[in-house]
SENU-679525 format. One line per field, with one value per residue (C-alpha): residue in one letter; x, y, z; residue number from 1. Coordinates in Angstrom, 1 decimal, padded with zeros to 4 digits, always signed. Layout:
// SENU-679525
residu = (A / ...)
c1 = (X / ...)
c2 = (Y / ...)
c3 = (Z / ...)
num = (NUM / ...)
//
This chain:
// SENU-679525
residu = (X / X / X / X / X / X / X / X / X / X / X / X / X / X / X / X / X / X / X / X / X / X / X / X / X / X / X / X / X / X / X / X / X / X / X / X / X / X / X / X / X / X / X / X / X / X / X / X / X / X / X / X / X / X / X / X / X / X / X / X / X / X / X / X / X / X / X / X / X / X / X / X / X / X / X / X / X / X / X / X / X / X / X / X / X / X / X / X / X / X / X / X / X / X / X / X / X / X / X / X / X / X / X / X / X / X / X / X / X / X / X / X / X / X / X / X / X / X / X / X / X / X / X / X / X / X / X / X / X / X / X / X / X / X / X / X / X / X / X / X / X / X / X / X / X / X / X / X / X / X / X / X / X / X / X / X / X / X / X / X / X / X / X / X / X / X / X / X / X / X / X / X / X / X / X)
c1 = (+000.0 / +001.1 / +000.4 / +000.9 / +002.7 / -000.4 / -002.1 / -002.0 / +000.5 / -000.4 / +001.8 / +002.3 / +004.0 / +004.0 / +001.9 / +004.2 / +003.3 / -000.7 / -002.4 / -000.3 / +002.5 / +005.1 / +006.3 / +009.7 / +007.7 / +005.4 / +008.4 / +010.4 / +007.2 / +006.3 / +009.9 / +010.0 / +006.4 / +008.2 / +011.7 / +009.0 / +007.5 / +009.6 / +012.5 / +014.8 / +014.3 / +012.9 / +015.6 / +013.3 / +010.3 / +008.6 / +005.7 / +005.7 / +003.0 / +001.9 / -000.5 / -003.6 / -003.7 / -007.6 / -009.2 / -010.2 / -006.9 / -004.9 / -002.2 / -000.6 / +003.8 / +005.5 / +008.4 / +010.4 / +011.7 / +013.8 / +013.4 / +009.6 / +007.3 / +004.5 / +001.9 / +001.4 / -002.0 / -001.5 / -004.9 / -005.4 / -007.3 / -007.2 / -005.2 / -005.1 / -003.2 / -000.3 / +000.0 / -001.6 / -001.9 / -002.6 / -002.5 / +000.0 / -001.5 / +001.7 / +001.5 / +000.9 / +004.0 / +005.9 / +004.8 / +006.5 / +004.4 / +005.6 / +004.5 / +004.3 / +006.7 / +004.6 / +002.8 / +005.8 / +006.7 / +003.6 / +003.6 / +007.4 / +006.0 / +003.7 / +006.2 / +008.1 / +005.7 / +004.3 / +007.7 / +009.1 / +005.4 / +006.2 / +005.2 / +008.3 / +007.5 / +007.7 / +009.2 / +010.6 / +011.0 / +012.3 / +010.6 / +008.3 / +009.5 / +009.8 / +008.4 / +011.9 / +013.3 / +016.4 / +015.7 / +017.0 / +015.8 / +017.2 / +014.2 / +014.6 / +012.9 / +012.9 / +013.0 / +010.5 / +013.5 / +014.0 / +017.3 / +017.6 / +018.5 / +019.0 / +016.2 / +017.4 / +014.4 / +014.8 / +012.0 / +012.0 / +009.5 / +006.5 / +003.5 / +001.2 / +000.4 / +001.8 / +005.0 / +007.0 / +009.5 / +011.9 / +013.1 / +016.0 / +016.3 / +020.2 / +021.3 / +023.5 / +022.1 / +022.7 / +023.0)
c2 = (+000.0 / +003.2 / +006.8 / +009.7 / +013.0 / +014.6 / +017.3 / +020.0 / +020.1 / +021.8 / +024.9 / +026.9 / +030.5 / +033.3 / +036.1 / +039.1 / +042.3 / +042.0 / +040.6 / +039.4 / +036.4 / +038.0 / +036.8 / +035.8 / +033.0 / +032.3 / +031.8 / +029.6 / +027.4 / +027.2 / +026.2 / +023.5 / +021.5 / +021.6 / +020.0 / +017.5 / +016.5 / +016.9 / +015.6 / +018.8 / +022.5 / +024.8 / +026.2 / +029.4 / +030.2 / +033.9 / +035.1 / +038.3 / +039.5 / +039.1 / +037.3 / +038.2 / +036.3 / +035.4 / +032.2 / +032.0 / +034.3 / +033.2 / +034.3 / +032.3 / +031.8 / +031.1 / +028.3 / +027.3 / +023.8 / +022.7 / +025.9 / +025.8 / +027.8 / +026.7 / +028.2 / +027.4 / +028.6 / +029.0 / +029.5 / +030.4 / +027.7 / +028.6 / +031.7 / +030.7 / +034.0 / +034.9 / +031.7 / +031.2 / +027.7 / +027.5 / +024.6 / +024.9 / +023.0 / +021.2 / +021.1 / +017.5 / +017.3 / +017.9 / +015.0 / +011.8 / +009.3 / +007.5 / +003.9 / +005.0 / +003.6 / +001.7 / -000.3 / -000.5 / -002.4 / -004.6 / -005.4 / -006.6 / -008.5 / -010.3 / -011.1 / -012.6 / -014.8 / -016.1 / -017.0 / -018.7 / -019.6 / -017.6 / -014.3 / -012.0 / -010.2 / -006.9 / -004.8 / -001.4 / +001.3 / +004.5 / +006.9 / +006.6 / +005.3 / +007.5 / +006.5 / +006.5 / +003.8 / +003.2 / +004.5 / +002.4 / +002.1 / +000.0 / -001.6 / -003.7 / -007.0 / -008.4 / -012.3 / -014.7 / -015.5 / -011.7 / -011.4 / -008.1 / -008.2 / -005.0 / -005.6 / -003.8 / -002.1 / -000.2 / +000.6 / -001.3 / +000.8 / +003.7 / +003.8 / +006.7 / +006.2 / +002.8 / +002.2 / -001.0 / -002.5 / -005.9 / -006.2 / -009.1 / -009.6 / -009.7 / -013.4 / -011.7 / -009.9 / -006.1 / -006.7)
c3 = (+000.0 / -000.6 / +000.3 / -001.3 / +000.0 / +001.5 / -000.7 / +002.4 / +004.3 / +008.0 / +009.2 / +012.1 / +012.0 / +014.6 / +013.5 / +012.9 / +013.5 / +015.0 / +012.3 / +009.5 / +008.8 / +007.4 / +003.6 / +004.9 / +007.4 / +004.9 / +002.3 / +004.8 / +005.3 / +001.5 / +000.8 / +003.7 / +002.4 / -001.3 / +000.1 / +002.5 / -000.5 / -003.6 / -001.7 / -002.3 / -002.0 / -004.7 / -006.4 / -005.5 / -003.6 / -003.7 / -001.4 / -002.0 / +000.1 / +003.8 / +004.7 / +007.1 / +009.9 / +009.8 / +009.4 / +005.6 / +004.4 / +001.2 / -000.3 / -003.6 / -003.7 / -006.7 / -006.3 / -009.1 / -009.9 / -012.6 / -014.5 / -014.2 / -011.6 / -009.9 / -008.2 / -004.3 / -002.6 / +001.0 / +003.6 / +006.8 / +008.7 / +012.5 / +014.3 / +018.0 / +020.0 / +018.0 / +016.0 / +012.4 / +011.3 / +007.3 / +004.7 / +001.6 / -001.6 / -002.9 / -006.5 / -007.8 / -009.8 / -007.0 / -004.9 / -004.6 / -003.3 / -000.2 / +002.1 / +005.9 / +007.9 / +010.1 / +006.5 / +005.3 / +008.7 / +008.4 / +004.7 / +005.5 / +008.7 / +006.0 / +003.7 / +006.1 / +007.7 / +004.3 / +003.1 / +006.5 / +008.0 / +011.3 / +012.2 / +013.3 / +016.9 / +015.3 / +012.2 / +012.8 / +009.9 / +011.0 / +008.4 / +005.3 / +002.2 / -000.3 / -004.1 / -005.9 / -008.0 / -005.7 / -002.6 / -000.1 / +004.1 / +006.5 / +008.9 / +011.7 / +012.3 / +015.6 / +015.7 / +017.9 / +019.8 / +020.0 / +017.7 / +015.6 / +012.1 / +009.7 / +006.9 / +003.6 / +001.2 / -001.7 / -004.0 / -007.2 / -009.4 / -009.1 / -010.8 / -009.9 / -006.4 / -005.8 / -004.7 / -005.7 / -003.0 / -002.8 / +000.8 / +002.0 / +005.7 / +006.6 / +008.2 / +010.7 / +014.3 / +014.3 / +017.8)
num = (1 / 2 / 3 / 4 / 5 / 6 / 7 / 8 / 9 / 10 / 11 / 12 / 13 / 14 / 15 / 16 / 17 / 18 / 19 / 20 / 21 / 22 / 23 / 24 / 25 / 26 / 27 / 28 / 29 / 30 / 31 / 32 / 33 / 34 / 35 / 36 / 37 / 38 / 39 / 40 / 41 / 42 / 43 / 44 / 45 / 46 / 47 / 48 / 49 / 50 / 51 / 52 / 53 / 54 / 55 / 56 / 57 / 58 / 59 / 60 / 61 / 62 / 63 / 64 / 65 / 66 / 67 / 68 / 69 / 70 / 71 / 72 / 73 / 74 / 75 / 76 / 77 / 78 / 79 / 80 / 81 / 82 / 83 / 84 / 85 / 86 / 87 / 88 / 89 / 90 / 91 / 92 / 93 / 94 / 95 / 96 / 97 / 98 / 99 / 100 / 101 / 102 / 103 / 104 / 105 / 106 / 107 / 108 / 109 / 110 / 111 / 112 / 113 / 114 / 115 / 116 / 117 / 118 / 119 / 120 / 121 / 122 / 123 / 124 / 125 / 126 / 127 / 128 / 129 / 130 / 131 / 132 / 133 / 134 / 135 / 136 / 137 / 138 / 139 / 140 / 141 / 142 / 143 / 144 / 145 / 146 / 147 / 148 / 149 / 150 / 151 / 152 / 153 / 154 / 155 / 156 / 157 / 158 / 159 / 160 / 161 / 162 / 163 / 164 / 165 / 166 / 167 / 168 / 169 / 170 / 171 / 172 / 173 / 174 / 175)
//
């Protein structure tokens, strides 16, 4: 199973001067969900206005990738004191599709008890999997007899969404 980089990615900035963000927090947020997504920075990011800090407020950025610029809506969904929370709409083509750590744990848990007929006591991934051919993430698996062996993933093909993985679990304890 896999999930995709979420469409809105939640934010929290100080609000600057009594009721705006300014563009330079707003920038630094925009840039960061891009990088979170995309899996590098922008090689720009512009918000060249403020933005009000009232539930419902938008502003629109302008980052640009590979020589092309995109358009990145940002709203206001809550101000609580002197913080503004707002969504950021990644553009589509910027996401890269990922498997959560913790399915990516299970679907290896599965794997493993179908091809040795023994459930492991637990798998342990320590982030999401991103949708890359070649990305590579060491997991651990924990053994019934409670031995811990490095389990080596790397994703083996994308298409759309779904996210395509081989995983071997290393014969020697990484204990």
């Amino acid at each position: 199973m896999a999930l995709f980089g979420g469409t809105l990615l939640l934010g929290g900035v100080l609000a600057g001067c009594g009721s705006t963000v300014d563009s330079e927090d707003v920038t630094d947020q925009v840039a960061t969900a891009i990088e979170d997504s995309a899996g590098a920075p922008p090689d720009a990011t512009d918000c060249p206005d403020p933005l009000d800090a009232e539930e419902g407020a938008t502003t629109t950025c302008t980052v640009t990738v590979d020589d092309t610029d995109y358009d990145v809506p940002v709203e206001v969904t809550g101000v609580d004191g002197d913080t503004a929370d707002f969504d950021i709409t990644v553009p589509e083509e910027l996401r890269v599709p990922r498997v959560a750590a913790d399915d990516l744990a299970d679907q290896i848990a599965s794997g493993v008890a179908d091809q040795v007929g023994e459930e492991p006591e637990g798998v342990t991934c320590p982030e999401d999997l991103r949708g890359e051919v070649g990305t590579t993430l060491t997991c651990v698996l924990t053994a019934p007899d409670g031995t811990e062996l490095d389990t080596e993933v790397e994703v083996t093909s994308v298409e759309g969404a779904q996210v395509n993985f081989s995983f071997e679990v290393l014969p020697e304890s990484n204990g």
